[in-house]
Structure formats: structure tokens, C-alpha cells
C-alpha positions as CSV (number, residue, x, y, z in Angstrom):
1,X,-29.7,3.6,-29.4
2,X,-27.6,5.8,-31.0
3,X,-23.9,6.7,-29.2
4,X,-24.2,9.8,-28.0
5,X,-27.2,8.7,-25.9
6,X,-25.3,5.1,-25.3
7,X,-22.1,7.5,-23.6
8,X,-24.5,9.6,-21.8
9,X,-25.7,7.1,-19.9
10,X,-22.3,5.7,-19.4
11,X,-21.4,9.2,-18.2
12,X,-24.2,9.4,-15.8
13,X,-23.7,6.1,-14.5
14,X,-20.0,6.6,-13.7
15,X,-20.7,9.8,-11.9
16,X,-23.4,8.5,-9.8
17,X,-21.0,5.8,-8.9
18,X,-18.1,8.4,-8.4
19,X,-19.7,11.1,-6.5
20,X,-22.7,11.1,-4.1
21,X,-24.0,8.8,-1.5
22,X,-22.4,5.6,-3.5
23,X,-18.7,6.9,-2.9
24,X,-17.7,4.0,-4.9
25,X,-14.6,5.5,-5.3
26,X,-13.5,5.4,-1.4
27,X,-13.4,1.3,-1.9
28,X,-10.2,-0.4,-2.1
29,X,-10.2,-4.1,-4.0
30,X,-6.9,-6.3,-4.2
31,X,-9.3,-8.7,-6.7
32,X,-11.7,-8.1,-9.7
33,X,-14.7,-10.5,-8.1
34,X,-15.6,-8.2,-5.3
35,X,-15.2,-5.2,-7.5
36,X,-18.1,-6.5,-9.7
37,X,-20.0,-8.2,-6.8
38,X,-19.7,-4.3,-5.9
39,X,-20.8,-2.7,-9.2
40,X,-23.1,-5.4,-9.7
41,X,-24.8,-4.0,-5.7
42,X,-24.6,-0.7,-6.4
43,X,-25.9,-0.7,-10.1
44,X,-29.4,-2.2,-8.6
């Protein structure tokens, strides 16, 4: 895949997360485990 398409994606993904119905944003962590528990949720 070449790197434009690769950061994209990356983009896309990070806005979805960002913005929109996800609000991913609005979440508060004090650890890194339920952050990816989170990413790893919402990314499904």
C-alpha cells in the first residue's frame, strides 16, 4: 500500500474517532490499558 493511501486511512480513522457519534475524544483515561481496551471497542 503505498503512504499516501496508508495516512489516509490513518486520517480517516482518527477523525471518525475524533468527531461524530464515537466522541472518543470526551473520554478521560488515568492508564493506557483502558485507552486501548477503548480503541480496540470502537475500531470494531
Amino acid at each position: 500500500m503505498q503512504l499516501c493511501a496508508l495516512r489516509w486511512r490513518i486520517e480517516r480513522f482518527h477523525d471518525t474517532l475524533k468527531s461524530g457519534a464515537l466522541n472518543v475524544e470526551k473520554l478521560q483515561f488515568d492508564d493506557i490499558h483502558p485507552l486501548i481496551n477503548a480503541l480496540a471497542f470502537y475500531r470494531v
